[in-house]
Backbone as ProteinMPNN parsed JSONL, in Angstrom:
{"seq_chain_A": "XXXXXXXXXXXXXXXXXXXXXXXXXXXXXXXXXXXXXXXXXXXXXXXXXXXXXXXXXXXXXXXXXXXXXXXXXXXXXXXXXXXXXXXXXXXXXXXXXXXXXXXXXXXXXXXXXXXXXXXXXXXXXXXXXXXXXXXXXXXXXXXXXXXXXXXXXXXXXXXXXXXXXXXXXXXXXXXXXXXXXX", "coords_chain_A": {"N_chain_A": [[-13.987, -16.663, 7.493], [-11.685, -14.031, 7.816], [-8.916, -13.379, 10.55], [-8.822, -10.661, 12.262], [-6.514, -8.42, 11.187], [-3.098, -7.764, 12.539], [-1.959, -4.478, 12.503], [0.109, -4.042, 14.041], [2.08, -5.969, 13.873], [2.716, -5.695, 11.594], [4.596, -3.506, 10.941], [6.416, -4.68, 12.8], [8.255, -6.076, 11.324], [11.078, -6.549, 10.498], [13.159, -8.456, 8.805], [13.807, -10.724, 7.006], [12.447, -14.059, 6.893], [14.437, -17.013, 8.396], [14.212, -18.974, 6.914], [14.592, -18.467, 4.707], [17.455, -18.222, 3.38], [18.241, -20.585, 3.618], [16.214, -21.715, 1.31], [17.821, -20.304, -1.014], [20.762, -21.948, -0.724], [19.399, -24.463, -1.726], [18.279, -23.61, -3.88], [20.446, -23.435, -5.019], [21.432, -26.239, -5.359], [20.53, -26.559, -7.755], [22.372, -25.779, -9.678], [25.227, -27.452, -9.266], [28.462, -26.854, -9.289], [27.91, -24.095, -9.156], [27.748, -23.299, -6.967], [29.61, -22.929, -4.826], [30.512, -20.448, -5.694], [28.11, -18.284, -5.679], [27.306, -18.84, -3.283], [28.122, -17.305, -0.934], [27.685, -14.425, -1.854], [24.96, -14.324, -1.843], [24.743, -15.511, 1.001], [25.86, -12.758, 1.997], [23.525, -11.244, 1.156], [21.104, -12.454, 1.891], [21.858, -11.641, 4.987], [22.248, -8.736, 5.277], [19.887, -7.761, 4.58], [17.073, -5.906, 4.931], [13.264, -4.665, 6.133], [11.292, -2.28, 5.831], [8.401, -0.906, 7.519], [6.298, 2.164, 7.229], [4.107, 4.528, 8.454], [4.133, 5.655, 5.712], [5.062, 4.413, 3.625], [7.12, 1.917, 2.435], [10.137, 0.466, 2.906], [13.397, -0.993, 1.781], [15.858, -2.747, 1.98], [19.73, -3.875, 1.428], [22.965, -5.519, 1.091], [26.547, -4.922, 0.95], [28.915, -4.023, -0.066], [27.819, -2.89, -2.513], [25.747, -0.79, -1.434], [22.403, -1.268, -1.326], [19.129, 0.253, -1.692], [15.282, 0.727, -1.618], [12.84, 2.578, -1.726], [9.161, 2.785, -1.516], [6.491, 4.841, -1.832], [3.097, 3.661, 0.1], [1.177, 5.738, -1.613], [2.165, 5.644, -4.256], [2.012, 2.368, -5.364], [0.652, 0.906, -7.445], [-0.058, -2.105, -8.122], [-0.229, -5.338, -6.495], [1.56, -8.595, -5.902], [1.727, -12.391, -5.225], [3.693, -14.589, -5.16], [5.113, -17.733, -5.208], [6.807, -20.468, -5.326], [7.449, -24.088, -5.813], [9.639, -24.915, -3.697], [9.533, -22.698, -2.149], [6.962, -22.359, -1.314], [6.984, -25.13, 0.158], [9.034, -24.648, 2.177], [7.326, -22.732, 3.388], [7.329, -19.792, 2.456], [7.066, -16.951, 0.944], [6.935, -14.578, -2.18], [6.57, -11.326, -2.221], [5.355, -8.841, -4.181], [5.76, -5.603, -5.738], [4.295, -3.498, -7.26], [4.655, -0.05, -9.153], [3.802, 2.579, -10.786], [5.901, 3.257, -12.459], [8.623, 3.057, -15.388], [9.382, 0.34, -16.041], [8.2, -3.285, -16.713], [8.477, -5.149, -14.802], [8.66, -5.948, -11.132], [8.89, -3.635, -9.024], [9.58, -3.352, -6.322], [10.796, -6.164, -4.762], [9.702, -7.877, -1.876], [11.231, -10.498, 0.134], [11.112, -14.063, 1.706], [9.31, -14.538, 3.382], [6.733, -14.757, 6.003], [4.119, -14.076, 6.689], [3.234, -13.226, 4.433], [0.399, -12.906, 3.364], [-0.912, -11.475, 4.967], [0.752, -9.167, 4.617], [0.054, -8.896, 2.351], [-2.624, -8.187, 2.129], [-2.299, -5.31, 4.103], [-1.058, -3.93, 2.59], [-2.585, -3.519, 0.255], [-4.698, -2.295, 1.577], [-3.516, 0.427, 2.693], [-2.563, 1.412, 0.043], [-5.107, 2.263, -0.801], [-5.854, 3.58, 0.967], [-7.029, 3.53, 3.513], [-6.704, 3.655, 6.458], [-7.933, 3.252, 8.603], [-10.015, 0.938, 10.409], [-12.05, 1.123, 11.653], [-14.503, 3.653, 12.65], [-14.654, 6.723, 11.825], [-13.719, 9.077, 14.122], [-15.328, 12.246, 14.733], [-13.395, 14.89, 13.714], [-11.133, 18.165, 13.22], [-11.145, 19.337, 9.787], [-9.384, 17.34, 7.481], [-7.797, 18.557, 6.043], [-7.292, 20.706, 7.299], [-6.893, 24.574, 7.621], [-7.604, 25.398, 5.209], [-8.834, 23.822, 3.985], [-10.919, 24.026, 5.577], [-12.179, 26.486, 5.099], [-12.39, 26.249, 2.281], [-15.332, 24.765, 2.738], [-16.64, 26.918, 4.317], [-16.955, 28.553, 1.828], [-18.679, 27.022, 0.009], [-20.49, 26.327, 1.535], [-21.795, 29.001, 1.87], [-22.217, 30.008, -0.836], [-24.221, 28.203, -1.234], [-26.414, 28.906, 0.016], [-26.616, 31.485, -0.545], [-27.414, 30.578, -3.599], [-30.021, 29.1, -2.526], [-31.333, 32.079, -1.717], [-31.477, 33.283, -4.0], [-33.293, 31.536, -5.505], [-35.287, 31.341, -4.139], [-36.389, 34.047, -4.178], [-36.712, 34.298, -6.9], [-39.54, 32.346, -6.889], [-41.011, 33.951, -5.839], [-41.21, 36.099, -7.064], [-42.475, 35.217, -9.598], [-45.028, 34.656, -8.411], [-47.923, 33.153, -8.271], [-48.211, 29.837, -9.639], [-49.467, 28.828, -12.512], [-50.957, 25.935, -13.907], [-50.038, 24.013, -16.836], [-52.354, 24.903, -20.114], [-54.028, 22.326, -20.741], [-54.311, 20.81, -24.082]], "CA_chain_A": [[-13.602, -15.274, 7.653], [-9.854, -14.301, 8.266], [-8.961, -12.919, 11.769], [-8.273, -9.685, 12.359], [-4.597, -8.358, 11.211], [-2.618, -6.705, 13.332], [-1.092, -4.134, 12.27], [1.568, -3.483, 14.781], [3.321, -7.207, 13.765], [3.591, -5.579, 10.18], [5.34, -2.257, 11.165], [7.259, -4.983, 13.634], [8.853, -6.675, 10.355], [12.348, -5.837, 10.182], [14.189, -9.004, 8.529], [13.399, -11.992, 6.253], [12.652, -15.579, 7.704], [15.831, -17.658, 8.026], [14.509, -20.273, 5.957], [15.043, -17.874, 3.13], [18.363, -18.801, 3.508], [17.782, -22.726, 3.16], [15.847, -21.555, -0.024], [19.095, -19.731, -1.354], [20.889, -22.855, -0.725], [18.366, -25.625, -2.215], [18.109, -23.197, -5.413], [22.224, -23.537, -6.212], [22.062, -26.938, -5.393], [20.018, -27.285, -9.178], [23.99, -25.879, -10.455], [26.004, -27.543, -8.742], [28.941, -26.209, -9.554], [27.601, -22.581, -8.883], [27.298, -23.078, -5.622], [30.932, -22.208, -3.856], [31.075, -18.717, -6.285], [27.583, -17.69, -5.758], [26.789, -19.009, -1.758], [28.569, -16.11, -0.179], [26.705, -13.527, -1.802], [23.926, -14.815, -1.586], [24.883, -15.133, 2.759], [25.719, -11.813, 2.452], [21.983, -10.644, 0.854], [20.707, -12.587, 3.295], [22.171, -11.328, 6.35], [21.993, -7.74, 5.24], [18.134, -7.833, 4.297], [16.372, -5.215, 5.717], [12.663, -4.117, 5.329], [10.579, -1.492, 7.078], [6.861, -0.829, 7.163], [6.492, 2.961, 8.255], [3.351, 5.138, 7.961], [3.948, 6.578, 4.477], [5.575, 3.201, 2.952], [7.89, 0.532, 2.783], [11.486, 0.493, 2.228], [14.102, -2.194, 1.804], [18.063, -2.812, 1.686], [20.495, -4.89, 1.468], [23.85, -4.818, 0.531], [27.972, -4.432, 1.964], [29.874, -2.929, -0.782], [27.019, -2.307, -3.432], [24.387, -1.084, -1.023], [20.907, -1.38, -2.469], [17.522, 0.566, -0.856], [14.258, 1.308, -2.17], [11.195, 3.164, -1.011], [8.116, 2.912, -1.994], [5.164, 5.048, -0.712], [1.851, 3.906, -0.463], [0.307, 6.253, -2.777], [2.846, 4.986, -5.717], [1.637, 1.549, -5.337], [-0.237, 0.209, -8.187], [-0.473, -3.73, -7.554], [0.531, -6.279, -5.591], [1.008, -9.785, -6.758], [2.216, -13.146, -4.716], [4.26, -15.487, -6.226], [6.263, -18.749, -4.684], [7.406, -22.287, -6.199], [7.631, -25.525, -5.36], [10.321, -24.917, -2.705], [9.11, -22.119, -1.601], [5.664, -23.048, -0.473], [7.29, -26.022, 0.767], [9.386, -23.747, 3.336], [6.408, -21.455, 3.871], [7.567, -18.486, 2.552], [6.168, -16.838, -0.669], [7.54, -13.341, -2.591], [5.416, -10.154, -2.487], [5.863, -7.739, -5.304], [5.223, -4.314, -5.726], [4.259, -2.419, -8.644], [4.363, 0.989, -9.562], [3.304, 3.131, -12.246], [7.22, 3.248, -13.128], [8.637, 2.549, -16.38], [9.423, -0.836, -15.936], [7.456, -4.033, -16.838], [8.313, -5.651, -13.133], [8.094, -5.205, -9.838], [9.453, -2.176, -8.732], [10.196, -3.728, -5.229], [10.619, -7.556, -4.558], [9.625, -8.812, -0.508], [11.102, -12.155, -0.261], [11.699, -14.401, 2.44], [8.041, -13.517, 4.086], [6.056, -16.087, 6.099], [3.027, -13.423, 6.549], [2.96, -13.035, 3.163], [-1.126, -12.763, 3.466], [-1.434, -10.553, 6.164], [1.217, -8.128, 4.562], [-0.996, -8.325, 1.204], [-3.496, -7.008, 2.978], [-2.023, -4.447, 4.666], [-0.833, -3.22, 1.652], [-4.021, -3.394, -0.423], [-5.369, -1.32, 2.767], [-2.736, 1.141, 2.032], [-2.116, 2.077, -1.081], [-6.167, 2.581, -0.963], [-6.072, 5.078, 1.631], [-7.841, 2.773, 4.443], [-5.913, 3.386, 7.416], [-8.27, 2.17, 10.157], [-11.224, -0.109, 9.937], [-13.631, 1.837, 13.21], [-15.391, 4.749, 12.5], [-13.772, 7.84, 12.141], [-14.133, 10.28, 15.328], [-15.028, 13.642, 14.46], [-12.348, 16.174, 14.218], [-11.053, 18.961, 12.071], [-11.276, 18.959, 8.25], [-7.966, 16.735, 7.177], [-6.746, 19.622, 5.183], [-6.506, 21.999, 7.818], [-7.654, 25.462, 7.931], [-7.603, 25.587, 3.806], [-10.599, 23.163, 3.176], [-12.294, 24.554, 6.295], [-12.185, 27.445, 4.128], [-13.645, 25.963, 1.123], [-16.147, 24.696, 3.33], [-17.257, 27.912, 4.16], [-17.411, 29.113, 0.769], [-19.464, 26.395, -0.711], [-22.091, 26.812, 2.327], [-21.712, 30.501, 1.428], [-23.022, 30.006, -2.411], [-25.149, 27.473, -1.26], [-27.365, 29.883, 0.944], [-27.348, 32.665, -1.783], [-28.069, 30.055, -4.502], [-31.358, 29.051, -1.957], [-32.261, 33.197, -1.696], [-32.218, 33.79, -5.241], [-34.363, 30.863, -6.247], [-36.837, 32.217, -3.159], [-36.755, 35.529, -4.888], [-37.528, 34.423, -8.021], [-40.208, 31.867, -6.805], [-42.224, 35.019, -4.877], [-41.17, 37.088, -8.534], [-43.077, 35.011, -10.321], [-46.381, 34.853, -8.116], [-48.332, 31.677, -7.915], [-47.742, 29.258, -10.847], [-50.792, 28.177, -13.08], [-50.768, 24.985, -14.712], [-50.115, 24.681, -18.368], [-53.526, 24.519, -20.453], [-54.296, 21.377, -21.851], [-54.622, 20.439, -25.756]], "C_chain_A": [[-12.195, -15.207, 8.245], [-9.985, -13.352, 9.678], [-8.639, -11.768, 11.712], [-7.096, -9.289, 12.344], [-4.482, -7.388, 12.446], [-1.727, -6.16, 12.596], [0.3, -3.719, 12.523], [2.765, -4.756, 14.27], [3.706, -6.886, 12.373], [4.608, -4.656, 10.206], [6.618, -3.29, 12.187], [8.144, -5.737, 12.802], [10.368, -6.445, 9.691], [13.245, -7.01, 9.023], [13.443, -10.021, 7.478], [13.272, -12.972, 6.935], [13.945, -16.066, 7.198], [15.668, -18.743, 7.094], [14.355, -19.341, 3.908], [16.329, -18.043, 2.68], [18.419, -19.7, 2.64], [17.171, -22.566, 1.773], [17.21, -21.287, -1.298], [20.047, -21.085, -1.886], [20.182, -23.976, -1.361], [18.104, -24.834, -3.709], [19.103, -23.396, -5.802], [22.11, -24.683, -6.38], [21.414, -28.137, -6.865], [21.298, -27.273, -10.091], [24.947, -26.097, -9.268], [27.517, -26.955, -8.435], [29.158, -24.609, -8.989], [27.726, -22.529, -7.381], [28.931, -22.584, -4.265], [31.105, -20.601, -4.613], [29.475, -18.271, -5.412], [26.593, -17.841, -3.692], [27.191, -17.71, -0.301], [27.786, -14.942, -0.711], [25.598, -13.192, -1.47], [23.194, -14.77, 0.305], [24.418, -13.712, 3.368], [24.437, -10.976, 2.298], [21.081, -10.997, 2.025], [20.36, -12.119, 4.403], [21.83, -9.294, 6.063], [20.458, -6.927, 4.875], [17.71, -7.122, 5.142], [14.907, -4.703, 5.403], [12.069, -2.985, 6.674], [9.544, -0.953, 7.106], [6.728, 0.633, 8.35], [4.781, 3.208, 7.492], [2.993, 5.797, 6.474], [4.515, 5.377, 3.812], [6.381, 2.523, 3.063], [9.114, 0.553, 2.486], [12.149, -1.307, 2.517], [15.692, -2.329, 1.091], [18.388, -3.375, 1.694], [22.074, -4.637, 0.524], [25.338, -4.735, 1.162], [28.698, -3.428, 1.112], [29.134, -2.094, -1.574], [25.73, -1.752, -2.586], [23.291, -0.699, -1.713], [19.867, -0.417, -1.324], [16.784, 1.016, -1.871], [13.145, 1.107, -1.542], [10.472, 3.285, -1.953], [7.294, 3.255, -1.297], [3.872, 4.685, -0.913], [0.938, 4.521, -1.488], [0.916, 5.776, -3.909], [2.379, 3.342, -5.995], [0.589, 1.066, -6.444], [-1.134, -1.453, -8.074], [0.339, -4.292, -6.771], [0.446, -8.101, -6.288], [1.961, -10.913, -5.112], [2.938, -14.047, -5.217], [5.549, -16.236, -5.408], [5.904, -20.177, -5.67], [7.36, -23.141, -5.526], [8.07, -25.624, -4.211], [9.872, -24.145, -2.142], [8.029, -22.447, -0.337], [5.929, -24.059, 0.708], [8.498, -25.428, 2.309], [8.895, -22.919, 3.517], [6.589, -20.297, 3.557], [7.182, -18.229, 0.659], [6.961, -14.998, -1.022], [6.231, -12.764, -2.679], [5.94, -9.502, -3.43], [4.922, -7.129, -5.538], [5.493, -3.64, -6.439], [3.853, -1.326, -8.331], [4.502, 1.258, -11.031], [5.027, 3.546, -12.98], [7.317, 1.94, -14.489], [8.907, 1.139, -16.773], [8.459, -1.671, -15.875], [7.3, -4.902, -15.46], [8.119, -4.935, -12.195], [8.986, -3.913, -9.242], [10.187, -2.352, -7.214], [9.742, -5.401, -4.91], [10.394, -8.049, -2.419], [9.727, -9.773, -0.778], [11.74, -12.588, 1.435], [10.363, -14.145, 3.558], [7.503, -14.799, 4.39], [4.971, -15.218, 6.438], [2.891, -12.958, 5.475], [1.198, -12.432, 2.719], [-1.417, -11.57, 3.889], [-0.65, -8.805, 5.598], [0.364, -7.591, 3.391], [-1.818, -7.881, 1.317], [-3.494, -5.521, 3.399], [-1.5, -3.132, 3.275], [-1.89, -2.206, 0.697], [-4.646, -1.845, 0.143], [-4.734, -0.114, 2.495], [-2.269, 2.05, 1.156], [-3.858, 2.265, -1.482], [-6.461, 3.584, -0.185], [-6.562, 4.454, 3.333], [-7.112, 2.908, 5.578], [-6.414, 2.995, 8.738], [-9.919, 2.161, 10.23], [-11.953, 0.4, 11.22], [-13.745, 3.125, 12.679], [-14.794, 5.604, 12.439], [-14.342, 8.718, 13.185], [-14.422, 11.691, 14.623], [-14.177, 14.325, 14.787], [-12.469, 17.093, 13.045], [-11.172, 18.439, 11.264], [-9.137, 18.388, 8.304], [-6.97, 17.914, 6.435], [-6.484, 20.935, 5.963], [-7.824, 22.989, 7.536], [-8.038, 25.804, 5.836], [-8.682, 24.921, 2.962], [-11.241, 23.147, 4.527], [-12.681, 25.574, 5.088], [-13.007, 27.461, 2.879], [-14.749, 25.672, 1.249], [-17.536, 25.515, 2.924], [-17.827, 28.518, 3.273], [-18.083, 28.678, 0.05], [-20.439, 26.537, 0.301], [-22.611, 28.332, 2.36], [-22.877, 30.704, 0.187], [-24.383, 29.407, -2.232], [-26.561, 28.33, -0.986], [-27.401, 31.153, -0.144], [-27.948, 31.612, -3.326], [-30.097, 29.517, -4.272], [-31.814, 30.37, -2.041], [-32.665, 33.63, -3.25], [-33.684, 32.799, -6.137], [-35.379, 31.271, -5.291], [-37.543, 33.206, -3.379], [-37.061, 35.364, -6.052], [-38.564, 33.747, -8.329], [-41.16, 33.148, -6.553], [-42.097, 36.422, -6.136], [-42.098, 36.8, -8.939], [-44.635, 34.922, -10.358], [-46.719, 33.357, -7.954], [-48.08, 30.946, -9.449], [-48.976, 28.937, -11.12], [-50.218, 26.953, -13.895], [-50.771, 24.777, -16.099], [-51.413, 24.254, -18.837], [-53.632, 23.188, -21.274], [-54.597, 20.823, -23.374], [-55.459, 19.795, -25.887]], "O_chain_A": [[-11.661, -16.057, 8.958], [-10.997, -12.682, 9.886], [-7.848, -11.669, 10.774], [-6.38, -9.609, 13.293], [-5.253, -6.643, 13.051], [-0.83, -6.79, 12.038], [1.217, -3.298, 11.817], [3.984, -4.586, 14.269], [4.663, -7.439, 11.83], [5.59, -4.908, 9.507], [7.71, -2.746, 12.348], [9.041, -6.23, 13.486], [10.605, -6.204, 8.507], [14.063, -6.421, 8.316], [12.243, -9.795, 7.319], [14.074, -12.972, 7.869], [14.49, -15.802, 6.126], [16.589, -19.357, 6.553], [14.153, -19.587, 2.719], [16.433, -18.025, 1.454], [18.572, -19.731, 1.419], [17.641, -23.352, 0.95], [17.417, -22.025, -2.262], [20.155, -21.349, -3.083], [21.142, -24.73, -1.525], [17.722, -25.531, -4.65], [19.144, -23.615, -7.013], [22.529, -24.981, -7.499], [21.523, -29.339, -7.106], [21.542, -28.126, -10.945], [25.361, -25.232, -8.496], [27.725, -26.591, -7.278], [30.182, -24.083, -8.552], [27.79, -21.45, -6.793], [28.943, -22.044, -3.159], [31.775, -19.717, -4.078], [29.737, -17.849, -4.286], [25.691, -17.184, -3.171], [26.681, -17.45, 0.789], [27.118, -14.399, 0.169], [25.198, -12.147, -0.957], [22.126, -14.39, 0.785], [23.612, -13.345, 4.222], [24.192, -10.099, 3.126], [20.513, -10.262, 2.832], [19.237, -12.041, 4.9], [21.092, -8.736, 6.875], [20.168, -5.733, 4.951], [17.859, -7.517, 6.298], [14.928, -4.16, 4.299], [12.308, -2.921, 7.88], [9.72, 0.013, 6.363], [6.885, 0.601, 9.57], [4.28, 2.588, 6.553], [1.921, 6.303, 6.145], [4.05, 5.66, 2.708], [6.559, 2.35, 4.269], [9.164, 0.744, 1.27], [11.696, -2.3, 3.087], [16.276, -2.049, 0.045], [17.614, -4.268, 2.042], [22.26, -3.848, -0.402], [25.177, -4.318, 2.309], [29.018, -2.289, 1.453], [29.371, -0.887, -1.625], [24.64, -2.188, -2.956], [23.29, 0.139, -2.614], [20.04, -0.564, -0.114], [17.253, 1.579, -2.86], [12.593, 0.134, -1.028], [10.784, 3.738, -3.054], [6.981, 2.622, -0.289], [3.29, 5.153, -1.891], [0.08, 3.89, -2.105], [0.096, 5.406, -4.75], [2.449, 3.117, -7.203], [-0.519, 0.85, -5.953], [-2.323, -1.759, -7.986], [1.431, -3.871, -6.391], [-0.463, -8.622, -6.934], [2.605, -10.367, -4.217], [2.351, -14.317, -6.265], [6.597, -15.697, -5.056], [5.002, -20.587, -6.399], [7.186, -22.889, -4.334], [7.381, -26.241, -3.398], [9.496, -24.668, -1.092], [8.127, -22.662, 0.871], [5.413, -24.013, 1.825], [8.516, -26.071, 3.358], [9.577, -21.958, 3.873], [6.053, -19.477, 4.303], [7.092, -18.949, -0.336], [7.444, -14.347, -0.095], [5.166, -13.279, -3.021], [7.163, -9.592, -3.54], [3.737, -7.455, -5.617], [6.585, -3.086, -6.561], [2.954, -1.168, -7.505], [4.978, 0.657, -11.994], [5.089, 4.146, -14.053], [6.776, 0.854, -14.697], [8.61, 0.813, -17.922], [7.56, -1.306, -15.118], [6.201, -5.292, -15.067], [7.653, -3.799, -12.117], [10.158, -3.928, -9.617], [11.166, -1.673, -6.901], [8.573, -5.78, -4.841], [11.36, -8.636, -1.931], [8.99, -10.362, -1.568], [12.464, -11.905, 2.159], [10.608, -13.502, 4.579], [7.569, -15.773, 3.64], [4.244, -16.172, 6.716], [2.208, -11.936, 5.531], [0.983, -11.615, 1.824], [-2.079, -10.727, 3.283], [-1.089, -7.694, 5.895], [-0.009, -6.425, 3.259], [-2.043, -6.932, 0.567], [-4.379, -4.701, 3.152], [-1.619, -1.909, 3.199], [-2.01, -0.999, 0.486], [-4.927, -0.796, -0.438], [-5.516, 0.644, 1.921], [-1.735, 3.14, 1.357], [-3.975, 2.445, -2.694], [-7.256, 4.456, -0.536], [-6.308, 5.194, 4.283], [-6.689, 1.772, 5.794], [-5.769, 2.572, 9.697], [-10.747, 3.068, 10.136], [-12.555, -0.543, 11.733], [-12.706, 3.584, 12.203], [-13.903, 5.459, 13.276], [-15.512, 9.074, 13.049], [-13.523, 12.144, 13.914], [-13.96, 14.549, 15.978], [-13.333, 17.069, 12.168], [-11.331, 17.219, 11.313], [-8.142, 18.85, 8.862], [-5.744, 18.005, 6.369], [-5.81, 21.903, 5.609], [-9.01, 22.724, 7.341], [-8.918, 26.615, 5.548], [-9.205, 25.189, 1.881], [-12.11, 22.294, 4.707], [-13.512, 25.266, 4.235], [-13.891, 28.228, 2.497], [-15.536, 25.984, 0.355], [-18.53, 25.381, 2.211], [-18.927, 29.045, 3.437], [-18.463, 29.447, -0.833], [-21.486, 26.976, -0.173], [-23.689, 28.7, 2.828], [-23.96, 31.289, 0.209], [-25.416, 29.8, -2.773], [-27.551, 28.336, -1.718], [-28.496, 31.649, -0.41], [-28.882, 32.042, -4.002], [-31.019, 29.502, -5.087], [-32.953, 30.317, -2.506], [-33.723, 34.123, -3.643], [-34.571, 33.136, -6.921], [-36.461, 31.573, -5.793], [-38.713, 33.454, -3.087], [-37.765, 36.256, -6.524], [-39.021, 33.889, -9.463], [-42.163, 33.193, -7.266], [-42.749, 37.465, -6.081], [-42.976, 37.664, -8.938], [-45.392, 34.997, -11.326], [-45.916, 32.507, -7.57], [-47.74, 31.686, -10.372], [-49.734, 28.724, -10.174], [-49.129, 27.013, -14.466], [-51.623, 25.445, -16.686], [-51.884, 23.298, -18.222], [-53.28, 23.146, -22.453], [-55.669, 20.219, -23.323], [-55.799, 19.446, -27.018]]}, "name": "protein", "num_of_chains": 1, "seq": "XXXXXXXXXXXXXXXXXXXXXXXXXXXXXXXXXXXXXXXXXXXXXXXXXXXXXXXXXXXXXXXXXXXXXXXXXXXXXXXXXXXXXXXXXXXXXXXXXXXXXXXXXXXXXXXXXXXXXXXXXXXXXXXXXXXXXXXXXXXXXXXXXXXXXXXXXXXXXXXXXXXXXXXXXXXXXXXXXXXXXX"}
C-alpha cells in the first residue's frame, strides 16, 4: 500500500530537479557537435522553469525573450500519462503529461524534470476527478449556494404533493379486490 500523499509538498513544487539539467546535457552529448549552439538555451529553459500547483490547476513557464506559460485547470484534464528513458530513470526523474480535450494529438502540457513524478500522478488523477479530500465530508450548506437550496426545496415540494395525490386516489378507489381467477 502507498503512503499517504501529501498534498501540501505538491502545491510546494515550484521548480524542476537540477538533475534535469545533467539530462539536458547527456542528451546533446548523442550530437556532438550540437552541443555549444543548443547548451545555452537549453540553461536558459532550465533556469527559467517554473510550475505551480494552485487549487483550480497547474500552470507552467519558462522562457527570457520568448516567454512561454500554460494553464491548465483541473476540470480540462483528460489524461495523464508518464513517460522517461533510459537516462532518465537512471537520474530519477520521469515526464508527466497532460492531456486535454484540445485539438491536438499531444500533450497539451509537458512536466519534466520531476522526481515525485508518482505522487504528482496522483494528485492529479484526484483532481481532475473532483476528489479533493479523502475524510468524510462535514456537513454544511448545499455547494451551490442558496440556488440548489432552492431546488431542494422544490423537489421536496413535488415530492409531498406527488405522496397526497397517490393517498387521495388510494382512499378514491376504496379497498382493492383481487383480480378473479381463470
Amino acid at each position: 500500500m502507498n503512503p499517504p500523499r501529501d498534498d501540501a509538498a505538491i502545491f510546494a513544487i515550484e521548480r524542476p530537479h537540477r538533475n534535469l539539467f545533467t539530462y539536458y546535457a547527456l542528451s546533446l552529448l548523442v550530437f556532438p557537435p550540437l552541443l555549444p549552439v543548443l547548451i545555452l538555451p537549453l540553461w536558459f529553459r532550465y533556469r527559467t522553469m517554473r510550475y505551480r500547483f494552485t487549487a483550480e490547476g497547474i500552470s507552467m513557464s519558462w522562457g527570457i525573450l520568448f516567454r512561454r506559460e500554460i494553464i491548465v485547470n483541473y476540470a480540462r484534464i483528460q489524461d495523464i500519462h508518464l513517460r522517461s528513458n533510459f537516462v532518465e530513470r537512471w537520474l530519477g526523474l520521469a515526464k508527466v503529461l497532460v492531456q486535454t480535450a484540445s485539438g491536438n494529438s499531444g500533450a497539451e502540457m509537458t512536466l519534466e524534470g520531476l522526481r515525485e513524478f508518482e505522487a504528482i500522478r496522483d494528485f492529479l488523477y484526484d483532481r481532475m476527478r473532483g476528489v479533493k479530500d479523502h475524510s468524510p465530508p462535514a456537513p454544511a450548506a448545499p455547494a451551490g449556494g442558496a440556488a440548489e437550496g432552492e431546488l431542494a426545496a422544490a423537489l421536496r415540494e413535488v415530492a409531498r404533493e406527488l405522496r397526497e395525490t397517490r393517498l387521495a386516489l388510494a382512499a378514491k378507489s376504496g379497498p382493492s379486490t383481487p383480480p378473479p381467477h381463470v
